[in-house]
C-alpha positions in Angstrom: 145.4 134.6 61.6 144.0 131.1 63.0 142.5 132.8 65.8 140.9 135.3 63.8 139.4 132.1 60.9 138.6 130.3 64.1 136.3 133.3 65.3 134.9 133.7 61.8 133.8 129.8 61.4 132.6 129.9 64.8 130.3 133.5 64.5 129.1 131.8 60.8 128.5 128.2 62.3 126.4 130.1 65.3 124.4 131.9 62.1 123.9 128.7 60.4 122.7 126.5 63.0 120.3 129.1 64.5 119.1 130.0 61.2 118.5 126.3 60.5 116.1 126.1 63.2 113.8 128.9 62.3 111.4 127.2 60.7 112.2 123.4 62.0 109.2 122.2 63.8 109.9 122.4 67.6 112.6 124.8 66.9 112.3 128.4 68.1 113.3 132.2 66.5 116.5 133.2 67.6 114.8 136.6 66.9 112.7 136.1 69.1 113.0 138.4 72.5 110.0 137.1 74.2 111.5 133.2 74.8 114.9 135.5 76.3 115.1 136.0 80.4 115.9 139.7 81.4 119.5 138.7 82.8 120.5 137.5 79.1 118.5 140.2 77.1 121.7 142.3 77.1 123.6 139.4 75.2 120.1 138.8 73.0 120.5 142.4 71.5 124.6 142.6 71.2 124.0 139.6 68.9 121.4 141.0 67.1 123.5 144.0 66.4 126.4 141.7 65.5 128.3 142.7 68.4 128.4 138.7 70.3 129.3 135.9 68.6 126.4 134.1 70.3 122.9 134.0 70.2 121.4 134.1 74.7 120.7 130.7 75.8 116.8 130.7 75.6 114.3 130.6 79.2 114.8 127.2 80.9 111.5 125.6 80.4 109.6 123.5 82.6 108.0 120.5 81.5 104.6 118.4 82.4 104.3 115.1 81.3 102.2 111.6 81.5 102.4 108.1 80.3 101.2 104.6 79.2 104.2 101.7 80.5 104.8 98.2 80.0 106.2 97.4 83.5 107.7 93.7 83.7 109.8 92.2 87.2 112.9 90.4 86.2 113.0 87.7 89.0 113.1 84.2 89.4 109.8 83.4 87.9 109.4 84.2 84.1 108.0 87.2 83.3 104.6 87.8 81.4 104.9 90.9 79.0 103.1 93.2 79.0 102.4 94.7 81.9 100.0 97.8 82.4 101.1 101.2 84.0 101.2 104.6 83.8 103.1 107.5 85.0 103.1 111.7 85.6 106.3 113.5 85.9 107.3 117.2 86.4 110.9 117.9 84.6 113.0 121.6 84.8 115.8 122.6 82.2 119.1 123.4 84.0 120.4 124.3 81.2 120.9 123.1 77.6 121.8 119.7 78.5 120.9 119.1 82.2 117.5 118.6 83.5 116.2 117.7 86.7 112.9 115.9 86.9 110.6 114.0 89.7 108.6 111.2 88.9 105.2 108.9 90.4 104.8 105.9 88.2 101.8 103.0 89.0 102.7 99.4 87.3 101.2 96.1 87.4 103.3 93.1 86.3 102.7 89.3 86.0 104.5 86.2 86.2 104.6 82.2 85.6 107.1 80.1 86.4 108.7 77.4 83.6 109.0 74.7 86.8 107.1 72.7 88.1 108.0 72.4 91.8 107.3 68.8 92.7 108.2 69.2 96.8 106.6 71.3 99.4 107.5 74.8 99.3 108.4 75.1 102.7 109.2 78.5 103.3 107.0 79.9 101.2 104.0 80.6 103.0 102.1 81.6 99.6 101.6 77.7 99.5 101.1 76.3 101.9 97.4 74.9 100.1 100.0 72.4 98.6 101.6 70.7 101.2 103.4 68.0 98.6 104.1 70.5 96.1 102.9 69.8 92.5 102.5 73.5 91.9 104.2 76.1 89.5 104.8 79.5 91.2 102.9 82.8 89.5 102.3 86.1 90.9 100.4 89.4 90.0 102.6 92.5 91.6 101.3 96.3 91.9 104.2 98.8 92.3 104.1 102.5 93.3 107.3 104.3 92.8 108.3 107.8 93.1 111.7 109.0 92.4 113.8 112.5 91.5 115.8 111.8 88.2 118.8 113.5 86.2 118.4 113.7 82.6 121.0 114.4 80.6 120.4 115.4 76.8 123.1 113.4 74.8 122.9 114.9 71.5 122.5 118.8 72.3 125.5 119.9 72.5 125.6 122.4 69.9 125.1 124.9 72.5 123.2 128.2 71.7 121.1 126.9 69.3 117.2 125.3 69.5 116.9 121.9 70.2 116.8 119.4 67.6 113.3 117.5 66.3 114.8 114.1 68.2 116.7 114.7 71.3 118.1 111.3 73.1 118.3 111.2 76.6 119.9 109.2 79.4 118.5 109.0 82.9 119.7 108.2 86.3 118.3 108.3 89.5 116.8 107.3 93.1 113.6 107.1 95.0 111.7 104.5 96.9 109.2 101.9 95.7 106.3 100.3 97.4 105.0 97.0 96.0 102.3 94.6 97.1 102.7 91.2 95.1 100.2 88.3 95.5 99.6 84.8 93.9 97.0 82.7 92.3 96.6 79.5 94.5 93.0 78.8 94.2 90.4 78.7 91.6 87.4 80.2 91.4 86.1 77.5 93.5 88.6 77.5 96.2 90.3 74.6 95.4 93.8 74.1 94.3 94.4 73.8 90.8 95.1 70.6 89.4 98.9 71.1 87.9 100.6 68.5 86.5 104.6 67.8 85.6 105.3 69.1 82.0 102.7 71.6 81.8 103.6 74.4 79.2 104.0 78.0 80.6 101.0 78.9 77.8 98.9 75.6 79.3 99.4 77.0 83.2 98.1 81.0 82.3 95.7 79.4 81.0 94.7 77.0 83.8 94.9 80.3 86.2 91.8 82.3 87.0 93.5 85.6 87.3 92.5 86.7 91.0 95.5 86.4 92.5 93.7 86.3 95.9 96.7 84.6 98.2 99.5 86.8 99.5 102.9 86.1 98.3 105.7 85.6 101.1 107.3 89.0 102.6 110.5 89.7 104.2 108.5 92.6 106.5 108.4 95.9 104.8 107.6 96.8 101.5 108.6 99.8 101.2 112.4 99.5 99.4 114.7 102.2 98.5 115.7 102.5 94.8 118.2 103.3 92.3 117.6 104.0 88.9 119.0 103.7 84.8 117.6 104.6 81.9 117.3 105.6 78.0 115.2 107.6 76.2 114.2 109.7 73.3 111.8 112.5 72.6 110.3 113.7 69.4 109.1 117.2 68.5 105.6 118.0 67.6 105.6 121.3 67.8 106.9 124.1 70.2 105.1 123.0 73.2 104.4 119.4 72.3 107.0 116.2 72.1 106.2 112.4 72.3 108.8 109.7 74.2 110.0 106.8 74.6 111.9 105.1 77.4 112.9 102.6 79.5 114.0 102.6 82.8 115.8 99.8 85.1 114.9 100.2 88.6 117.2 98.3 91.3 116.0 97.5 95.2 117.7 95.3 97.4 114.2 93.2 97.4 114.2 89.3 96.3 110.5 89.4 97.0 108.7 91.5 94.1 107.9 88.0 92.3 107.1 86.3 95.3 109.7 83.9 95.0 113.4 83.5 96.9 113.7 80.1 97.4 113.1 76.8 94.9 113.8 73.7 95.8 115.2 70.7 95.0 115.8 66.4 96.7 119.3 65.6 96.8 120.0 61.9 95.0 119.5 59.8 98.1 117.1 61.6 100.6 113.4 62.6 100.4 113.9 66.1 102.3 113.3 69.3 99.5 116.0 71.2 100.2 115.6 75.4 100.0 117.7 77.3 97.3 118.3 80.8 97.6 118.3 82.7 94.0 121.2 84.1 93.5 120.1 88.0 92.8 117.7 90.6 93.9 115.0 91.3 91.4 115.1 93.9 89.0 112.0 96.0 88.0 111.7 97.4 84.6 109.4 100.5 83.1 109.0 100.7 79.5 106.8 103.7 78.8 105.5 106.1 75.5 104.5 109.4 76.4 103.2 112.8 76.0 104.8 115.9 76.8 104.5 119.7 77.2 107.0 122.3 77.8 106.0 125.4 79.7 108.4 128.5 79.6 
């Protein structure tokens, strides 16, 4: 008797939740044969004859997407948000919760440092225009990154049904980046800029021309191999349409991406700066909205 009231909730909760989506915007039919592959359109008629408790699982879809990010470098000099970039990614349904996707995104982020380094930067070949120091570190970095990604839906698991309006979304992983990151060391004149101790983060952007026309220090090769975490959440517009928004950690082994891996600092007692090493690789971050469509 439980087995059989198990089957019956089951067959009407199936009903109930397909029916449901019929008309929900970015729902599809369950009627509908056309959105069923031929390897499942035996299934897709035993349930419309009432002969499977389950409605087929729908055609894997592909999907084509592009958007607008706020990319920011979390580093050892502060960052400036926002940044401006933008990405393109091609995504393919594995089924109804797993989805494999590759990915190009462009970013340019900014930076200012909140200290004012008052003794020569001496391996940091970015500044070598200030031999005594008096300077505060900034940098402007550009960032190409291509990766392949797992996306896993977390809320659709209600399988055999159409997807929801808002789906959330988790994302993990890997790819290379390439980044070129330079500094602001001159003004428009050539000269150095005239910082002082106790300047204001908001007073030192402000002092900066924005061409960012010295290259930052380098440990060789750009080119850095990546891991990836992220969130997400998409929102229906219509069958073919959804709007996003995620964000994305990305993780090299690179100290370099602000331009910055060493401050500095005189020991009470003795006039030699003496080089600190920050204590973590930076991380780079891509907040992004975008704008989808699915393809069956």
């Amino acid at each position: 008797m439980k087995k059989k009231l198990l089957t019956v909730a089951l067959i009407m909760l199936s009903v109930f939740a397909a029916d449901a989506q019929v008309s929900s915007p970015g729902g599809y039919d369950w009627r509908d044969s056309s959105v069923v592959p031929p390897a499942r359109m035996e299934q897709h008629f035993e349930f419309m004859n009432n002969q499977y408790n389950f409605p087929a699982q729908p055609r894997s879809q592909w999907e084509l997407g592009i958007k607008l990010g706020a990319p920011t470098v979390s580093g050892d000099v502060d960052a400036s948000f926002p940044g401006f970039g933008f990405g393109l990614h091609a995504r393919k349904a594995l089924g109804y919760i797993f989805s494999v996707r590759g990915e190009y995104t462009y970013g340019n982020a900014r930076g200012v440092g909140p200290t004012h380094i008052a003794v020569p930067a001496v391996f940091n070949t970015a500044w070598t225009r200030y031999p005594n120091g008096n300077l505060y570190y900034n940098y402007k970095t550009s960032v190409h990154e291509f990766s392949l990604q797992g996306v896993v839906n977390l809320n659709n698991i209600s399988f055999h049904r159409a997807e929801p309006k808002v789906l959330f979304h988790a994302i993990i992983g890997a790819g290379f980046l390439l980044y070129d990151t330079k500094v602001d060391a001159t003004n428009a004149a050539g000269a150095n800029y005239a910082f002082t101790p106790g300047m204001s983060k908001a007073t030192v952007k402000g002092l900066l021309d924005g061409t960012y026309e010295t290259n930052a220090a380098t440990n060789g090769s750009r080119l850095k191999p990546t891991t990836s975490f992220g969130l997400g959440a998409s929102f229906k517009v219509s069958n073919k349409v959804n709007i996003s928004i995620e964000d994305r950690m990305v993780m090299t082994r690179e100290d370099l991406m602000d331009g910055v891996k060493y401050y500095y600092s005189t020991p009470q007692g003795s006039t030699a700066a003496v080089p600190i090493v920050s204590n973590g690789n930076d991380l780079y971050n891509f907040l992004s909205f975008g704008v989808n469509i699915n393809l069956f």
